[in-house]
C-alpha positions in Angstrom: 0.0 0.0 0.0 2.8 2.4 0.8 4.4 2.4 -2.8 0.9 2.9 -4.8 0.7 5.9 -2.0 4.4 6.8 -3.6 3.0 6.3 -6.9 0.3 8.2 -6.4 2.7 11.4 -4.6 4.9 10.9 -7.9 2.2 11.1 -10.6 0.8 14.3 -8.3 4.3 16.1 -8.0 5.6 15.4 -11.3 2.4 15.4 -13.4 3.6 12.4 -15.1 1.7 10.1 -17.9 0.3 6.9 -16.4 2.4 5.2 -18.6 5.8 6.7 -17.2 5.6 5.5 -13.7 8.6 4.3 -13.1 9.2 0.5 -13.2 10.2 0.0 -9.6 6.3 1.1 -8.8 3.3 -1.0 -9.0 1.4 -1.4 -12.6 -0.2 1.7 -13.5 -3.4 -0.2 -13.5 -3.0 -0.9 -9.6 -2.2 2.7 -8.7 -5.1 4.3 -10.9 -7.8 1.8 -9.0 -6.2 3.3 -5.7 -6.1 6.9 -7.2 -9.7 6.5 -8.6 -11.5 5.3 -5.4 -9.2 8.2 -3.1 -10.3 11.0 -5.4 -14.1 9.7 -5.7 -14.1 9.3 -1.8 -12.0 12.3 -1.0 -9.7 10.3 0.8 -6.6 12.2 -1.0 -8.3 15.4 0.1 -8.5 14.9 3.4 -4.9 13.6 3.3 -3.7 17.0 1.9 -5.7 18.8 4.8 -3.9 16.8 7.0 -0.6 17.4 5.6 -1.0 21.0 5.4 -2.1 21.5 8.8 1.2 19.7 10.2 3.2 21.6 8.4 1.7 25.3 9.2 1.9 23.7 12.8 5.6 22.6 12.3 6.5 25.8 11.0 4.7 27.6 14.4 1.5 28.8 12.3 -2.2 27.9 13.3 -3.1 25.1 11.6 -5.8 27.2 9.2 -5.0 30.4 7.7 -6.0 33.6 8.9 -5.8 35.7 6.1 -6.2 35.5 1.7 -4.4 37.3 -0.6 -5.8 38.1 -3.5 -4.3 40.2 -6.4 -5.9 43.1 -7.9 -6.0 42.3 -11.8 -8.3 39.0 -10.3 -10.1 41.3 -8.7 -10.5 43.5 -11.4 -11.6 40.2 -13.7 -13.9 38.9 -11.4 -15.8 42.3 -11.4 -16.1 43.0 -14.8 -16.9 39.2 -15.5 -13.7 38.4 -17.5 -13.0 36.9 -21.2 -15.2 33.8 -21.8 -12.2 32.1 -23.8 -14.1 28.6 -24.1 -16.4 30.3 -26.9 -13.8 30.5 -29.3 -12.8 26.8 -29.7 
């Protein structure tokens, strides 16, 4: 279980094909089951909460943030209702 979890972190990080897992991993087919049934039941989201909480705690920060930032020209999108790009496929 702990190498399709590695799988899994390596496709994530790298943004890999399935088919370029590395060898030393399990079959593709075995990781993407794993992958599949995490994302459908949000298990790898609740992982990555996790994660991030220990960290902001490691790092002496509250375990949520506080604050957003958000940048003016998305601001500036978001109010005039931006470019519909999709439209001109």
């Amino acid at each position: 279980m702990w190498e399709v979890l590695n799988a899994v972190y390596y496709l994530l990080s790298t943004g890999c094909q399935w088919d370029a897992l590395p060898k030393d991993l399990p079959p593709k087919s075995t990781v993407y089951d794993y992958f599949s049934l995490w994302r459908s039941d949000r298990t790898l989201l609740r992982l990555h909460q996790a994660l991030y909480a220990q960290v902001r705690e490691a790092s002496g920060r509250k375990a949520e943030p506080t604050a957003a930032i958000l940048d003016s020209q998305s601001a500036k999108a978001a109010q005039k209702g931006g470019v519909d790009r999709s439209s001109r496929l």
